[in-house]
C-alpha positions as CSV (number, residue, x, y, z in Angstrom):
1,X,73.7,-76.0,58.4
2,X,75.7,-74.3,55.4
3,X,78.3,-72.4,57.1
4,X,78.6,-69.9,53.9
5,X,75.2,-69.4,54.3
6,X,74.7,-68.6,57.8
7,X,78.2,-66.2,57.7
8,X,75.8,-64.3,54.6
9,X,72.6,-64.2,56.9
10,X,75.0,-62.7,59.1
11,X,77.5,-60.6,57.4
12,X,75.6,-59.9,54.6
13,X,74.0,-56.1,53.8
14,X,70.7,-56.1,52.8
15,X,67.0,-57.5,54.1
16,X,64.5,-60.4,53.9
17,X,61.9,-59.9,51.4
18,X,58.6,-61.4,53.2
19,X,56.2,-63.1,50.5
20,X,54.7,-65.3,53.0
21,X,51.1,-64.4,52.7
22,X,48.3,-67.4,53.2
23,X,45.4,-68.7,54.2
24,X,43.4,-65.4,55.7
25,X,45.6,-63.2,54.4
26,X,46.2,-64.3,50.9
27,X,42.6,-62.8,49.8
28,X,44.2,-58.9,51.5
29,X,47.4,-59.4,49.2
30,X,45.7,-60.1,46.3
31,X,43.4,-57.1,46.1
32,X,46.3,-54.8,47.1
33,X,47.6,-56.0,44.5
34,X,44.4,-55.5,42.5
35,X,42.9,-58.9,41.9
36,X,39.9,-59.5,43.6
37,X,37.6,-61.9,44.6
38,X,35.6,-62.2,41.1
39,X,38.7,-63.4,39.5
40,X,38.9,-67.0,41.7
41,X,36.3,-69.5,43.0
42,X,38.3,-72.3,45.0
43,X,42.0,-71.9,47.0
44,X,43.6,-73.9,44.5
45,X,42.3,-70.8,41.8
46,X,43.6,-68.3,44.6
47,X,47.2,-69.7,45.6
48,X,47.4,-70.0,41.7
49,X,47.2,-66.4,41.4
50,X,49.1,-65.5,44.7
51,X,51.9,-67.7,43.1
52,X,52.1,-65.6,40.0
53,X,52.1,-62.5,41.9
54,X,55.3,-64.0,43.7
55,X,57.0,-65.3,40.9
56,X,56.7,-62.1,38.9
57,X,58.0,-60.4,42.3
58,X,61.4,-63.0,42.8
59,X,62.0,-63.4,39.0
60,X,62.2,-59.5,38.3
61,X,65.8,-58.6,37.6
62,X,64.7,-55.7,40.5
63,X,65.1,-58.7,43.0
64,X,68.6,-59.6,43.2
65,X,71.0,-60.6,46.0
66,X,72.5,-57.3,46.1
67,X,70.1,-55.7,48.4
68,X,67.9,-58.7,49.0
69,X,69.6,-61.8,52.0
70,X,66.5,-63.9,51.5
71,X,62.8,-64.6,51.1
72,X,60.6,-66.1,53.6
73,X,57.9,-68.7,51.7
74,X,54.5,-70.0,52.1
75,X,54.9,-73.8,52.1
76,X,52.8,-73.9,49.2
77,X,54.8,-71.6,47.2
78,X,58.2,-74.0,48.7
79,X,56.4,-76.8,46.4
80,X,55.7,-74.7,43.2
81,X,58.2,-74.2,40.2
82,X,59.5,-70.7,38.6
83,X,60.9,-71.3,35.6
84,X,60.8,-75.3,36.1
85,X,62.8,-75.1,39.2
86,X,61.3,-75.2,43.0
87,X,61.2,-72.2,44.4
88,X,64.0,-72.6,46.7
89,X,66.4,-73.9,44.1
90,X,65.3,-70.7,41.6
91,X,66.5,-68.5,44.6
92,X,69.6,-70.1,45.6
93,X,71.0,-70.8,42.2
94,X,69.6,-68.2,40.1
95,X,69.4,-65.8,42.4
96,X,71.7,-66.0,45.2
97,X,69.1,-65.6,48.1
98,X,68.3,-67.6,50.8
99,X,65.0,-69.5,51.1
100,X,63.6,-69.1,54.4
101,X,59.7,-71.1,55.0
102,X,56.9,-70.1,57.2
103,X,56.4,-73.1,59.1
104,X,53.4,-71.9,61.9
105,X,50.0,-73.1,61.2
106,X,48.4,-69.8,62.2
107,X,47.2,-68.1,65.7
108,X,45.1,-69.4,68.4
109,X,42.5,-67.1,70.3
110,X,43.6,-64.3,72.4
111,X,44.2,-65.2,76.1
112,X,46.1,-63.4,78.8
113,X,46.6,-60.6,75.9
114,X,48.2,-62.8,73.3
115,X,47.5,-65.2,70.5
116,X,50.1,-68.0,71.1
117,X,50.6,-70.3,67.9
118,X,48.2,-73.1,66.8
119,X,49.3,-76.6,67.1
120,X,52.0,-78.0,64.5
121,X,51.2,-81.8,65.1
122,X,53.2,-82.4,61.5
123,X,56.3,-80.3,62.1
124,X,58.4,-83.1,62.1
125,X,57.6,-83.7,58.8
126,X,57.4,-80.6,57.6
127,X,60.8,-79.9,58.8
128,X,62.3,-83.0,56.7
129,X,60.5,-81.8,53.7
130,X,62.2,-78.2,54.2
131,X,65.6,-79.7,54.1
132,X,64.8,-81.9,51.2
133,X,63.8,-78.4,49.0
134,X,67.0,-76.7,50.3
135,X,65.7,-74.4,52.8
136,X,67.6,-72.0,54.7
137,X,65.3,-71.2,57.9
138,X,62.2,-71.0,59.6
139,X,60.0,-67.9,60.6
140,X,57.2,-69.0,63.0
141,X,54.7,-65.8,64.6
142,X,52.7,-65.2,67.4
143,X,51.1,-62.0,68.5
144,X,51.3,-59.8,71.8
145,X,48.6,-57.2,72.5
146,X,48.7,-56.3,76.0
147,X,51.8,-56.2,78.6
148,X,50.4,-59.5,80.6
149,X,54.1,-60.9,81.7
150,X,52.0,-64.8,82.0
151,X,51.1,-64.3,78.5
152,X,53.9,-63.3,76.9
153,X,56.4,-65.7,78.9
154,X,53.7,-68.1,77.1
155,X,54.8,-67.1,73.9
156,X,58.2,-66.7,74.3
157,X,58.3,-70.4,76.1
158,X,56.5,-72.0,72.9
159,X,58.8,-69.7,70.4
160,X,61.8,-71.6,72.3
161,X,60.7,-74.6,72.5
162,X,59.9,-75.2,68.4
163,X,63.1,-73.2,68.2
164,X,65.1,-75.3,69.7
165,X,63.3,-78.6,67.9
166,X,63.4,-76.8,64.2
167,X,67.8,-76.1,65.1
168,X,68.4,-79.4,65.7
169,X,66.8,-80.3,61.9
170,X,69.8,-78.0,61.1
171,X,67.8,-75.3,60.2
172,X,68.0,-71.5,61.2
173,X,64.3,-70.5,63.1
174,X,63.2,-67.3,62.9
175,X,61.3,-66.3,66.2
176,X,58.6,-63.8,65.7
177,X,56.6,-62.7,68.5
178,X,54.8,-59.6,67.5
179,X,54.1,-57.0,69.3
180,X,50.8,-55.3,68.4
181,X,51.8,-52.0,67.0
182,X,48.1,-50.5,67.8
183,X,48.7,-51.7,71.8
184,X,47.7,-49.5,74.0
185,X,50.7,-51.0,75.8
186,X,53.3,-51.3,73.6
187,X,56.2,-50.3,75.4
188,X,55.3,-52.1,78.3
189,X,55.4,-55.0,76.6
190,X,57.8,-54.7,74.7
191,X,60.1,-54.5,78.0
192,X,58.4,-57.7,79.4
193,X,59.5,-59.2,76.2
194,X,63.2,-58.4,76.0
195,X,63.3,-59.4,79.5
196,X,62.0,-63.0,78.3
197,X,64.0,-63.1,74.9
198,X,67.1,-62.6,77.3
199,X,66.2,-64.9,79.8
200,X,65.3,-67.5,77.5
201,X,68.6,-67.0,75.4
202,X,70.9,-67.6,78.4
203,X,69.6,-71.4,78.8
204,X,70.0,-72.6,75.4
205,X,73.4,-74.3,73.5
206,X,75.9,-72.0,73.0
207,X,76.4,-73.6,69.3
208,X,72.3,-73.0,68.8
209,X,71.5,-70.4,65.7
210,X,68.3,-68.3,65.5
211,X,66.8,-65.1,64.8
212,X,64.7,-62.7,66.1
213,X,61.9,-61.2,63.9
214,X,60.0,-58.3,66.1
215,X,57.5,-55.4,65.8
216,X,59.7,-51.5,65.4
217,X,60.3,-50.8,68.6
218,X,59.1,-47.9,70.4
219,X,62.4,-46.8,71.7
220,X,65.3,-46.8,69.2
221,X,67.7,-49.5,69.0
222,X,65.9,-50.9,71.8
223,X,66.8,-54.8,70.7
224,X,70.2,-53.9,70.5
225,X,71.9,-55.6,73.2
226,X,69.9,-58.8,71.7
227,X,72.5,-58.8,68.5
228,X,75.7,-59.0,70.8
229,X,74.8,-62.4,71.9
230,X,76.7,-65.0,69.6
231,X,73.7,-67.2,69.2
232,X,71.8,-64.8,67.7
233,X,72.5,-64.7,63.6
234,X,70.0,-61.3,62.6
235,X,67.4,-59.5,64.4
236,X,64.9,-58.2,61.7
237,X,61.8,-56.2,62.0
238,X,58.5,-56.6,60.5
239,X,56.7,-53.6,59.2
240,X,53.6,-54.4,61.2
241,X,50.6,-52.2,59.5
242,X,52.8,-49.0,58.9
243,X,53.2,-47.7,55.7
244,X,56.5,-48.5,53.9
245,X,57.8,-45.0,54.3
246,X,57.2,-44.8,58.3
247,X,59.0,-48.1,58.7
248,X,61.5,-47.2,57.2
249,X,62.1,-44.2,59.2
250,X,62.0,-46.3,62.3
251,X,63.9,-49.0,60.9
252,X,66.5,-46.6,60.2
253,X,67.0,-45.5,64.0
254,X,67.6,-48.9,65.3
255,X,71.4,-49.7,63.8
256,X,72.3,-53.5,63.2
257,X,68.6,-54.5,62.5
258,X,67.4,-55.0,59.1
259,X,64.1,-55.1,57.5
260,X,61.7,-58.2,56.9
261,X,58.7,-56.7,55.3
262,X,55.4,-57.5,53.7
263,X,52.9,-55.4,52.6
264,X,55.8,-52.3,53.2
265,X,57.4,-54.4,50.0
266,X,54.8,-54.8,47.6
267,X,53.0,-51.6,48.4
268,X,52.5,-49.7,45.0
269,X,52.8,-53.3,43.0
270,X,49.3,-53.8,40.6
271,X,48.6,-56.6,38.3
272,X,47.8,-54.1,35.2
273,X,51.2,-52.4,35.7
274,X,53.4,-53.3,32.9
275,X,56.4,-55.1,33.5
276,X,58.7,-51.9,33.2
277,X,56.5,-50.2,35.8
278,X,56.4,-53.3,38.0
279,X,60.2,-53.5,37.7
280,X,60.7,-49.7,38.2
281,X,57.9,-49.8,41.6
282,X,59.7,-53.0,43.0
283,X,63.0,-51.1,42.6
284,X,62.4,-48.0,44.1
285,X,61.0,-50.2,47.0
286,X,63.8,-52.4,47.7
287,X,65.8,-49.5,47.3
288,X,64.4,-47.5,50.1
289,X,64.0,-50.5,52.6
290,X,67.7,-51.8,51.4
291,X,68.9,-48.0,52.5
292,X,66.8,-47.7,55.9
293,X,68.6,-51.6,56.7
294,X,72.1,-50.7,56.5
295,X,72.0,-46.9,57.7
């Protein structure tokens, strides 16, 4: 673990940009982004285009380390080149942001009111391959739509556990279980989740390192008590399906949590822009999110 780069993740002002789109979700980002299905025939055609979009998004001199900590990556994206460096290197060295790689292999069906993640039988390798291309962290997600305390003890047990297993690789994991932001029972759960978090925090090395990623709470600075523990690096939020302004209301009235968005980032971004109006979108989004982080 790079001790310069953990006291950033830490220390640092700003928030982590989240271009970790794929698989099911790749097609949604592109036609936001106003590319649509005509324009591809295969994945290898699609994660082309996807990987464009991203490298127009990191290499824009909008996109710099002063209001940016990191970027988390699709693994295919970790093994593409921007400007004939991997896409790690490009961030650290040219940019001075922190590489971060989405390492789950996407959600299994909904029981007991949550999707819990898939099975990551290559991990291992994966994890070794992440180190190799100078990654940072981890971000791993799983999703929680009803306040069933079996279910999302479930979650939080398997967040832990690959946790635990990705921090002895001497990477940082990111734990992201989600909560729903359309459940009916939100701030149930949400309760029965910091309960967990807690619990699950209190067994684990006192020299462990990880982060929380979690949905906008529905009471402000709910997760507040989770940044006084010394094992916990960040807590972020993701913007969950609100628009980029609402977030960053809400982001603004929990203190010490900063921002980890998606589509709240790129929202307004179009492939026919010009690259002074993509630059000038992109800034006036990073902008607003960078302000609603440190307020």
């Amino acid at each position: 673990m790079n001790e310069m780069q953990l006291k950033r993740m830490h220390e640092g002002k700003g928030f982590i940009a989240a271009l970790d789109q794929s698989g099911g979700s790749t097609p949604k980002a592109l036609k936001l982004y106003g590319i649509d299905e005509s324009r591809y025939h295969n994945d290898e055609e699609m994660f082309e285009l996807v990987h464009k979009m991203r490298t127009r998004i990191i290499t824009s001199k909008a996109f710099t380390s002063e209001h940016i900590l990191a970027a988390i990556l699709f693994e295919n994206t970790m093994d593409r080149k921007m400007d004939g460096k991997y896409t790690a290197d490009y961030l650290l060295e040219e940019k001075g942001i922190l590489p971060i790689l989405k390492v789950d292999k996407g959600l299994a069906p909904e029981e007991e009111g949550v999707q819990v993640m898939k099975p990551m039988p290559d991990l291992g390798t994966l994890l070794e391959h992440a180190v190799e291309r100078h990654i940072f962290g981890t971000k791993m997600r799983s999703v929680i739509k009803l306040a069933n305390k079996n279910g999302i003890r479930e979650v939080v047990d398997q967040q832990f556990g690959i946790g635990i297993q990705i921090a002895k690789k001497g990477l940082v994991p990111i734990l992201e279980p989600e909560v729903d932001i359309y459940s009916p029972e939100k701030e149930r759960a949400e309760r029965i989740l910091k309960e967990e978090l807690l619990t699950h925090l209190d067994k684990i090395p006192s020299d462990t390192r990880l982060m929380f990623k979690l949905s906008l709470p529905t009471k402000d600075g709910f997760y507040s008590d989770l940044l006084e523990d010394s094992r916990v690096v960040r807590v972020v939020a993701l913007s969950g399906g609100y628009s980029r302004d609402e977030a960053n209301t809400l982001l603004a009235k929990n203190p010490g949590v900063v921002a980890s968005f998606s589509r709240a980032l790129t929202q307004g971004l179009g492939d026919s822009q010009t690259q002074e109006e993509f630059d000038r979108t992109l800034a006036g989004s990073i902008r607003g999110i960078y302000s609603a982080s440190i307020r």
